[in-house]
ZADO-1210 file (C-alpha; in nm, 4 decimals, padded with zeros to 6 digits):
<atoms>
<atom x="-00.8085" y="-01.2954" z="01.3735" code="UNK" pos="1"/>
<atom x="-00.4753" y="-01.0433" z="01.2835" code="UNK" pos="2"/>
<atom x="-00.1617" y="-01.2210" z="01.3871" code="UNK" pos="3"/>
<atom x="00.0425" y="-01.1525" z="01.6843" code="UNK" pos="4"/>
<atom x="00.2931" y="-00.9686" z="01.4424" code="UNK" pos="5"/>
<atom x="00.0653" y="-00.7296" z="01.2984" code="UNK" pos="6"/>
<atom x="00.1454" y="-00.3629" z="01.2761" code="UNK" pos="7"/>
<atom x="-00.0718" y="-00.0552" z="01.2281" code="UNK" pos="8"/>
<atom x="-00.0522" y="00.1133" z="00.9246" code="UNK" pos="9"/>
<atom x="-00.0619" y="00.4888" z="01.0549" code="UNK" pos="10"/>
<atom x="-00.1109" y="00.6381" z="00.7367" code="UNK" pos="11"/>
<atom x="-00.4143" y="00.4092" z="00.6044" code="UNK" pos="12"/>
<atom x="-00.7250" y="00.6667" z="00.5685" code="UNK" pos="13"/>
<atom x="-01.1041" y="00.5253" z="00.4334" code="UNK" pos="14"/>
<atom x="-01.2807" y="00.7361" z="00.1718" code="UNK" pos="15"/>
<atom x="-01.6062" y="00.9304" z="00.2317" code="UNK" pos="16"/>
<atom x="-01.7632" y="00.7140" z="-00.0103" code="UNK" pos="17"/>
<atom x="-01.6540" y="00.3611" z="-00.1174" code="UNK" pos="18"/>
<atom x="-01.6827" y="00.2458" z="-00.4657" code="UNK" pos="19"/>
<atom x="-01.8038" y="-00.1119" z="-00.4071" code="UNK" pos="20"/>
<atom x="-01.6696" y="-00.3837" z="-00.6727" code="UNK" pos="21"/>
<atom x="-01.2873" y="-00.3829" z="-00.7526" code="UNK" pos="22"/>
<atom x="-01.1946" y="-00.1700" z="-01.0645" code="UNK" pos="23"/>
<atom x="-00.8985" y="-00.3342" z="-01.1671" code="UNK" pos="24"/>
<atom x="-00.5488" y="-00.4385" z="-01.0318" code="UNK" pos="25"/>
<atom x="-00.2660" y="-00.1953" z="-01.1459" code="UNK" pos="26"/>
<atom x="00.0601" y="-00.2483" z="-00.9863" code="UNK" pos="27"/>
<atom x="00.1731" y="00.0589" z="-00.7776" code="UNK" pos="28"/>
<atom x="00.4513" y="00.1636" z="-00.4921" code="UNK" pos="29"/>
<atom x="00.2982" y="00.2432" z="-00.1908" code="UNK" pos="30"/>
<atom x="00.4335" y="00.4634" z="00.1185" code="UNK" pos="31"/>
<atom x="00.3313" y="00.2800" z="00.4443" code="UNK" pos="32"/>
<atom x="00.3625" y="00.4463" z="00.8041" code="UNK" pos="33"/>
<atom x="00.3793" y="00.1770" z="01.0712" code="UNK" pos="34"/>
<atom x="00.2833" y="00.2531" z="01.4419" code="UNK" pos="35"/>
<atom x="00.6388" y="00.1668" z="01.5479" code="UNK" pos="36"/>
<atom x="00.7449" y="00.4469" z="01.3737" code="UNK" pos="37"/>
<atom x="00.9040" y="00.2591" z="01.0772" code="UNK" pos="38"/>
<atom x="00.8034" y="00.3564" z="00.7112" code="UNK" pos="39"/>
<atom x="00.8473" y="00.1832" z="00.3692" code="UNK" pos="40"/>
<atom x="00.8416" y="00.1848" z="00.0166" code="UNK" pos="41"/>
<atom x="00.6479" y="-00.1277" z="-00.0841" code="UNK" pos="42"/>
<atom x="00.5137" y="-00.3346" z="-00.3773" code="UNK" pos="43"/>
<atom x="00.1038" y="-00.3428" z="-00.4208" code="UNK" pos="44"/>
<atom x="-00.1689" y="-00.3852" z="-00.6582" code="UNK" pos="45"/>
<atom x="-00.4393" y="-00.1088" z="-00.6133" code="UNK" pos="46"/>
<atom x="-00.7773" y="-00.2464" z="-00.6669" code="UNK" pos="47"/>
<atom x="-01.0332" y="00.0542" z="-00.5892" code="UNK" pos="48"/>
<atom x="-00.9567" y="00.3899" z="-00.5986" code="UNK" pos="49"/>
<atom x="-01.1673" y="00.6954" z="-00.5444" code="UNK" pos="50"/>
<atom x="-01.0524" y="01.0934" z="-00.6862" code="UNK" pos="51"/>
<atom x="-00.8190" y="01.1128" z="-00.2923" code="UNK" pos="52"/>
<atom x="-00.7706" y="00.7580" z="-00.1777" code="UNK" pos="53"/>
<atom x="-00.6672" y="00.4340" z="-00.3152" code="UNK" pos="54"/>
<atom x="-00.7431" y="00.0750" z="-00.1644" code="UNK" pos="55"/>
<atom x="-00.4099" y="-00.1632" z="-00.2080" code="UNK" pos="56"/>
<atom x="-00.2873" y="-00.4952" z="-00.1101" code="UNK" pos="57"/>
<atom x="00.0360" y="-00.6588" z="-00.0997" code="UNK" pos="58"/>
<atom x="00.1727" y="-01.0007" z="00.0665" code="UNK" pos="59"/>
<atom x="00.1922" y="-01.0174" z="00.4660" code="UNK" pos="60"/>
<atom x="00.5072" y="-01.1461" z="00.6038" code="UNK" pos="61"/>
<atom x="00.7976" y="-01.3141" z="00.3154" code="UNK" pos="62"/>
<atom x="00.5681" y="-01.1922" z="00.0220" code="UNK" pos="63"/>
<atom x="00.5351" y="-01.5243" z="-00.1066" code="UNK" pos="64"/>
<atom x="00.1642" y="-01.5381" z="00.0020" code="UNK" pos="65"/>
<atom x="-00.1117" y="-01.6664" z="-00.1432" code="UNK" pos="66"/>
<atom x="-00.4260" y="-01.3576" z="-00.2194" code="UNK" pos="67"/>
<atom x="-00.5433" y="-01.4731" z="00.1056" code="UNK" pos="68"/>
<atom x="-00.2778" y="-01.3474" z="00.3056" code="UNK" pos="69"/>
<atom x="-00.2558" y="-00.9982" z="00.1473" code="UNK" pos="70"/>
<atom x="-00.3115" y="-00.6913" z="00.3855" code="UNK" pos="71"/>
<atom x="-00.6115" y="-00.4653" z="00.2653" code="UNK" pos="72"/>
<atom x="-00.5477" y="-00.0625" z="00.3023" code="UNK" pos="73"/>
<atom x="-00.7204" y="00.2321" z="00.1800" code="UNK" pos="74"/>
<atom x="-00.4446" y="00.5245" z="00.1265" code="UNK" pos="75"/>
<atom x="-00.4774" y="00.8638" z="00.0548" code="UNK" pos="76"/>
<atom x="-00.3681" y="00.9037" z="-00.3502" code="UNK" pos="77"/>
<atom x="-00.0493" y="01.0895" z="-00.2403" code="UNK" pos="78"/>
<atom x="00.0882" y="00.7746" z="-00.0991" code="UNK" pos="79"/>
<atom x="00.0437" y="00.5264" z="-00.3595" code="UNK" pos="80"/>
<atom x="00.2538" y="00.5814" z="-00.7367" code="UNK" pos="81"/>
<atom x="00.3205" y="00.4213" z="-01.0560" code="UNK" pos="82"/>
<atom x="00.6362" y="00.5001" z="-01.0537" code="UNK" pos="83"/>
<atom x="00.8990" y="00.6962" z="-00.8833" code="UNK" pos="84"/>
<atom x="01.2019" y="00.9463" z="-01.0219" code="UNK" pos="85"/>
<atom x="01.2815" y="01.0993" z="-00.7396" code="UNK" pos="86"/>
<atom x="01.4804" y="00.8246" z="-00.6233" code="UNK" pos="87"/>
<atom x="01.8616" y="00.9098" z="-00.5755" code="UNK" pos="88"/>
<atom x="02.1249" y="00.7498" z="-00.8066" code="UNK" pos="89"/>
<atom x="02.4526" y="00.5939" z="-00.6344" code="UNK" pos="90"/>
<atom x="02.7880" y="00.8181" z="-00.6406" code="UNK" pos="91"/>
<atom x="02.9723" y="00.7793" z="-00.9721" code="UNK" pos="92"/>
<atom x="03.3371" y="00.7918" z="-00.8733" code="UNK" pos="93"/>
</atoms>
C-alpha cells in the first residue's frame, strides 16, 4: 500500500521491452520530477537498464532505509548520470 506521503514521479517512463533479472547495481545521480512540481538531484543505484531507460532505486523518506523501503523507477537514460560537471562552482572572492 504507498504511504500517505507519496509523490508521483512525473518523469518516470517504462521501456518497450523489459530486461527481466537485475544487471548489476552501479551508483548513479538521478533527475526526479515530482507532481508537485518540485525536482531533484538524487542518490540511486541503477539496477536494469535498457539502450533509452534505466530502472533505479534510492531510500524513501530520511534515506536511512532498509532495501525494502527503496522507491522503484524506470527513467529515460537522459535523466540518470555517473557523474555530473556541469555543476556551478561557488564565487571566489
Amino acid at each position: 500500500m504507498p504511504r500517505a506521503t507519496s509523490r508521483v514521479v512525473v518523469n518516470a517512463e517504462r521501456p518497450a521491452t523489459v530486461p527481466v533479472k537485475p544487471m548489476g547495481s552501479v551508483p548513479v545521480i538521478v533527475h526526479v520530477v515530482w507532481s508537485d512540481g518540485a525536482e531533484e538531484w538524487r542518490p540511486a543505484r541503477a539496477i536494469r537498464w535498457t539502450s533509452t531507460h534505466v530502472m533505479v532505486g534510492w531510500p524513501e523518506g530520511d534515506g536511512r532505509a532498509e532495501r525494502h523501503d527503496e522507491r522503484w523507477e524506470w527513467l529515460r537514460a537522459q535523466d540518470v548520470m555517473r557523474s555530473v560537471r556541469w555543476l556551478v562552482p561557488p564565487q571566489r572572492a
